[in-house]
N, C-alpha and C positions, 0 to 999 in steps of 0.2 A: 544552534541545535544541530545543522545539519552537521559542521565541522565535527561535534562530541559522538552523533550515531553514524559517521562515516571509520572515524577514529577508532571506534570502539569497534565497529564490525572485520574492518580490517587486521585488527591485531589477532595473531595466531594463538597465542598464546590466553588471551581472554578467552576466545571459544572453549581450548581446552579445561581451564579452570572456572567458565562462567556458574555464577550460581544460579538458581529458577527467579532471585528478585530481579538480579543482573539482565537476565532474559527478558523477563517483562517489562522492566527500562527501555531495554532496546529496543522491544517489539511497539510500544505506546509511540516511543520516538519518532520511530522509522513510519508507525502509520500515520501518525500528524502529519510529518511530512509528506506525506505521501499522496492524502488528502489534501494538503495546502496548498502544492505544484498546482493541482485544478486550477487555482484560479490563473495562473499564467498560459496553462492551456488555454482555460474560457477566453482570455484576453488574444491570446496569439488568433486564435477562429474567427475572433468578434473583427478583427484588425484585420482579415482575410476573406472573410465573408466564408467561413468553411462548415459543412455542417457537425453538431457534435457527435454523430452516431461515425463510425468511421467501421465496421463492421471486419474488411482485410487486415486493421488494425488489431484489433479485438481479436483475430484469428493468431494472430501473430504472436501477441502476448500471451496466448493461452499454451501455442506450441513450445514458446520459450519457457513459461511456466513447467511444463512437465521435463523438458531437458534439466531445468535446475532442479527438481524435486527430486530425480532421477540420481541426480550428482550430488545431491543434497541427502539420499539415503529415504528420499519421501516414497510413498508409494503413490505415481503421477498423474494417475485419475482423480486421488483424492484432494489435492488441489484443486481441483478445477472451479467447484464451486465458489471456494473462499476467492478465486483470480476472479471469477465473473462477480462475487459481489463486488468486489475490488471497483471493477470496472463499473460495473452500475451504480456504483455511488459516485463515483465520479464523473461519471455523466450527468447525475444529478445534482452534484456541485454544481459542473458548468451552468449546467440550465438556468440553474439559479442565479449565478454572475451574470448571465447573460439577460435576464429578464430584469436585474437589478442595474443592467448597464447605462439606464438611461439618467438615472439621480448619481450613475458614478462613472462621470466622462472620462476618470482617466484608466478605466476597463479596458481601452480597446487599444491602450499603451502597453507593451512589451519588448525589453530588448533583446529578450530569450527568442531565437529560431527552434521552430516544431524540432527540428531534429536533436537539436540539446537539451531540450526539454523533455521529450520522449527518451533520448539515453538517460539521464536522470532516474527515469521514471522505470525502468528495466534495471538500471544497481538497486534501486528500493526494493521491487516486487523479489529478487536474486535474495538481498540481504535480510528480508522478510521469511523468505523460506526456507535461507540456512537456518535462521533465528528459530525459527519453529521448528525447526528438528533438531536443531540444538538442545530448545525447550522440552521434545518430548521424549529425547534422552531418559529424564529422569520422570518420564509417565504424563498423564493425560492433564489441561489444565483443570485446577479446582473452581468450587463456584467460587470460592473468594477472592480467586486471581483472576477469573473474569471480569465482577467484579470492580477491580482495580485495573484492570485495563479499560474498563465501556467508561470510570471515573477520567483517570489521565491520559487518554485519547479523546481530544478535542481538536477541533477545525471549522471556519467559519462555513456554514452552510452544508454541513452533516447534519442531519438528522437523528435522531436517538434510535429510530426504528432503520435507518442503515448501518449504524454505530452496532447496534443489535443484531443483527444478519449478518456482517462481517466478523462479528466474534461469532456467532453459533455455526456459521461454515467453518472456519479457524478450526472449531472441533473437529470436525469432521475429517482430517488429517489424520492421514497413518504412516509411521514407519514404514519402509519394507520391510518383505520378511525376507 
């Protein structure tokens, strides 16, 4: 999976000719993964004793967020929310690997370092928010494409009511003008 929405985001020419289902392919993709990494997070912390709340972190990816939004054609405020659900579900992943780490001894195994994890984790949120402005190119998403995203976006230890908050910020995204 990562190989096909790596693949697929890079190519120039897909962007230009993508269509709105092409988009929501890649958008479902990119956020599985994106949501999945957590648990190598959780594991890399749990492995280090590090806490999940990482706050300069958080800051970090929020300022990154508005530089690609910006280069992305977003208008860079309106991200922000969809970046902090981002983040807040993710934190809530971990939690959850981490509370579940004790019936799964090999949590606290990772051969990912925080720092290539975290790069990882920065081409997602980047190729998430070309994606979405790619998307809203051709206008705002429907309910039936929400929809179909809150269906085929799945990841162990999401919740349906973060699942849900992450698309109703998603909305919340505007073009610039």
């Amino acid at each position: 999976m990562k190989i096909f929405a790596s693949n697929l985001l890079m190519s120039g020419s897909v962007f230009a000719g993508a269509s709105a289902s092409i988009c929501l392919n890649a958008l479902s993709l990119i956020l599985t993964e994106r949501m999945q990494i957590m648990r190598d997070v959780a594991a890399y912390k749990a492995k280090y004793h590090l806490p999940v709340e990482d706050l300069a972190r958080e800051e970090k990816v929020l300022s990154a967020a508005r530089n690609t939004a910006h280069e992305a054609g977003l208008e860079p405020q309106s991200v922000e929310p969809f970046i902090s659900a981002l983040m807040n579900a993710g934190k809530a992943i971990q939690y959850r690997y981490l509370a579940d780490g004790f019936a799964q001894p090999d949590l606290s195994v990772t051969d990912r370092c925080l720092d290539g994890i975290r790069q990882r984790i920065n081409e997602l949120d980047k190729h998430l928010l070309m994606m979405i402005s790619q998307r809203l190119r051709t206008g705002h998403l429907s309910y039936s494409e929400r929809a179909w995203l809150a269906e085929k976006t799945a990841s162990p230890n999401l919740t349906e009511a973060e699942k849900d908050n992450l698309l109703d910020t998603m909305r919340f995204i505007q073009r610039a003008e």
